[in-house]
C-alpha positions in Angstrom: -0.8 3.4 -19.8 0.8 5.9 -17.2 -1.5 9.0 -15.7 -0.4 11.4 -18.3 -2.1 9.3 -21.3 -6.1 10.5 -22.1 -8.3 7.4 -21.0 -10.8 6.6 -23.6 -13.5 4.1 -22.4 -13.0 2.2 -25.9 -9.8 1.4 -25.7 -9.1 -2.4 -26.1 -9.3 -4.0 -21.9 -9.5 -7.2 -20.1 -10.7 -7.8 -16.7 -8.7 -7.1 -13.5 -7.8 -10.8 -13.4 -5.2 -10.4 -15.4 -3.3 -9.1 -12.6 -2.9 -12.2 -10.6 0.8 -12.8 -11.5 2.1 -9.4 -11.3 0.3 -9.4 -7.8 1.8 -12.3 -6.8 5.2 -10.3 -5.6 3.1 -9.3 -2.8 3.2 -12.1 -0.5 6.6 -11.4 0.3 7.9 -9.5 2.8 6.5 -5.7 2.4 8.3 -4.5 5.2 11.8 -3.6 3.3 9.1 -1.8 1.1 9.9 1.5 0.6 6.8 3.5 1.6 6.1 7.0 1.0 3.5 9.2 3.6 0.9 10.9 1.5 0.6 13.3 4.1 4.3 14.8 4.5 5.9 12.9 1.3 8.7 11.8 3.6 9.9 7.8 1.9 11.5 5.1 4.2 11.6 1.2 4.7 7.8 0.6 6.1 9.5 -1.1 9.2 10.6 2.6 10.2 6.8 3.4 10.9 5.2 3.3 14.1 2.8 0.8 14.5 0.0 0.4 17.0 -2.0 -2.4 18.2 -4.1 -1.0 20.5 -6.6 0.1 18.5 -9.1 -2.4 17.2 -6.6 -3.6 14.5 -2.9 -2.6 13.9 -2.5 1.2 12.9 0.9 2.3 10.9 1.5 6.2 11.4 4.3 7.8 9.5 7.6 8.6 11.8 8.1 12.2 10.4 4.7 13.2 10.4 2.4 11.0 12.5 0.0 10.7 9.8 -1.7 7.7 9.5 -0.1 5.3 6.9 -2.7 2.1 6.7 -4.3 0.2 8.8 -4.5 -3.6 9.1 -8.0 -5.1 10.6 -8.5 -8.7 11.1 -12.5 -10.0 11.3 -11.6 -13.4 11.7 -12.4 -14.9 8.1 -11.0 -12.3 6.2 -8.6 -9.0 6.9 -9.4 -5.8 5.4 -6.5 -3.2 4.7 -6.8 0.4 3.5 -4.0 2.5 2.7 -5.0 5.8 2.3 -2.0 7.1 3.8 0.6 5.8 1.4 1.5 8.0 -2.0 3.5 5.5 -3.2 5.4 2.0 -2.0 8.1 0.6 -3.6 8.9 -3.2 -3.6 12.1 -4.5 -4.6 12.2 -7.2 -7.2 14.8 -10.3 -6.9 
């Protein structure tokens, strides 16, 4: 279903387990990624952002804009990433 098509809370569903293998592509590099800034709409390879690690976890901030992109936050048994800043990333398939 893409945005434009009416959600109707019976339509046929299954749980969001069923995304396991398409998620899978993720543990690959994601820096090539092409990443789009919510904030100005300017797209690039994420590895053009600036990243800062001062802060209490690593901080990504668009190049164009200086909005922030996501942030990465390690608490030792488990990391916790938001991504607020990003409209849209794009991840090449092999």
């Amino acid at each position: 279903m893409d945005s434009t098509q009416e959600y109707s809370p019976d339509q046929e569903h299954v749980d969001g387990n069923a995304l396991a293998g398409a998620l899978d592509q993720f543990v690959a590099d994601l820096t090539s990624a092409d990443c789009m800034c919510a904030g100005c709409g300017t797209s690039g390879p994420l590895a053009a952002a600036l990243l800062y690690r001062q802060a209490p976890g690593m901080v990504l901030r668009c190049p164009s804009c200086t909005a922030v992109l996501l942030c990465l936050t390690d608490q030792g048994d488990r990391q916790i990433l938001t991504v607020d800043g990003v409209r849209r990333l794009v991840i090449s398939t092999p």
